[in-house]
N, C-alpha and C positions, 0 to 999 in steps of 0.2 A: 207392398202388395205386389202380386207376381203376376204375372200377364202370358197370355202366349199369343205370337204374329201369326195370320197365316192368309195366304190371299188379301194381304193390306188391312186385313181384322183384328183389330183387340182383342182377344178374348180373356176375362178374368180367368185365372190357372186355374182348371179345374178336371183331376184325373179323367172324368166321362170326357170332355171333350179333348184332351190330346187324345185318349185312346178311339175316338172317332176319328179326330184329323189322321194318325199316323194309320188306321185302316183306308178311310178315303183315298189316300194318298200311295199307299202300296197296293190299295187294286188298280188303279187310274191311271200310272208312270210305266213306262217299261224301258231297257237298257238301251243306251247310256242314259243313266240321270244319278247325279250329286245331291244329297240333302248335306245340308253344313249348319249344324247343332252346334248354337251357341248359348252359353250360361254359365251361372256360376257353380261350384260345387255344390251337387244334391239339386241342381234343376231340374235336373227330371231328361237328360240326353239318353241316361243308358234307358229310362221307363218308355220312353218317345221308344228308340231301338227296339225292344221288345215287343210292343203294341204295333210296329210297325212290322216287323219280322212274322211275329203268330199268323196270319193267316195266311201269308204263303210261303212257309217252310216246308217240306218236301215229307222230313221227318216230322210230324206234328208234338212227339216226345221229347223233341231237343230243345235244352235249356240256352237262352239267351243271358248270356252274363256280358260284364262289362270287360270290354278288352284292354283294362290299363295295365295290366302286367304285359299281357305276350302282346301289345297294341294293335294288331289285328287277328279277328277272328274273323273265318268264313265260312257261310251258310248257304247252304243247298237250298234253293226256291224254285218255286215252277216259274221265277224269272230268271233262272240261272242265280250265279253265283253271284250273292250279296257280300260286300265288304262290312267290318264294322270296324272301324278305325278308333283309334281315341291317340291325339297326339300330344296329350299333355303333358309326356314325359320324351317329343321330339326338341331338340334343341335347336335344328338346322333344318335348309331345304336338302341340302346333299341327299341326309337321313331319308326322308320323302322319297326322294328318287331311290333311295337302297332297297325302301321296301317295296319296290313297283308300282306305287299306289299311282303315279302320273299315267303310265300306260293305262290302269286297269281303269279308272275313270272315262275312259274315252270308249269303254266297252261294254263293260257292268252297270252295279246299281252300286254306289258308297253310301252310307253314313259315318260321316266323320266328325268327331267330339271335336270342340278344342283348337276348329277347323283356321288359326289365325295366320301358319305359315303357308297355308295352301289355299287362302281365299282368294289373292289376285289371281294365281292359276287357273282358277277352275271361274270366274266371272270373267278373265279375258280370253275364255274359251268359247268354243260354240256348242259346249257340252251341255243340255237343259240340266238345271240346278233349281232346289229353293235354299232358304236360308230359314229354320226353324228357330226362334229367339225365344228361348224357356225361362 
């Protein structure tokens, strides 16, 4: 059975409610803030991503895909520029650092898949973060 965390809440996984949590949560946040999307394959990070992105995208036409090929894609929001990370084809922290993602963190909004080499980073920062578990 699949569950999703949010605010210390169970919720049994069920599309209507991430696609309320990840609106709630992208009208309510504003930059710096880290979500770190954790699951197995096909949990539902890149659908979280999307339901979170749709309402404040800039361009309302622009398609939200998952970023595991080029690993980040960035979106134009009326919060500035969103990250959508997915690191599951990084191997190292180096890599992390090559693609700027540590600066950008401290400025932006992230969502980051995959988020295992860059969880102490970003929780022994002072950067507000949640931790989405799909």
């Amino acid at each position: 059975m699949k569950y999703t965390i949010y605010n210390n809440y169970m919720y049994k996984y069920n599309i209507n409610i991430l696609q309320q949590i990840a609106y709630n949560l992208a009208n309510s946040i504003n930059p710096p803030y880290t979500i770190l999307l954790r699951g197995n394959l096909g949990a539902g990070k890149t659908t979280f991503s999307q339901f979170f992105l749709q309402p404040i995208l800039v361009n309302k036409n622009q398609s939200v895909t998952s970023p595991t090929f080029n690993i980040v894609s960035v979106y134009d929001t009326i919060k500035g520029d969103v990250w959508h990370v997915d690191l599951y084809r990084i191997n190292n922290e180096s890599e992390i650092i090559n693609l700027g993602l540590l600066e950008f963190i401290h400025v932006g909004i992230a969502l980051i898949e995959w988020p295992e080499l860059i969880y102490n980073c970003v929780i022994n920062s002072n950067i507000p973060y949640k931790i989405m578990d799909l």
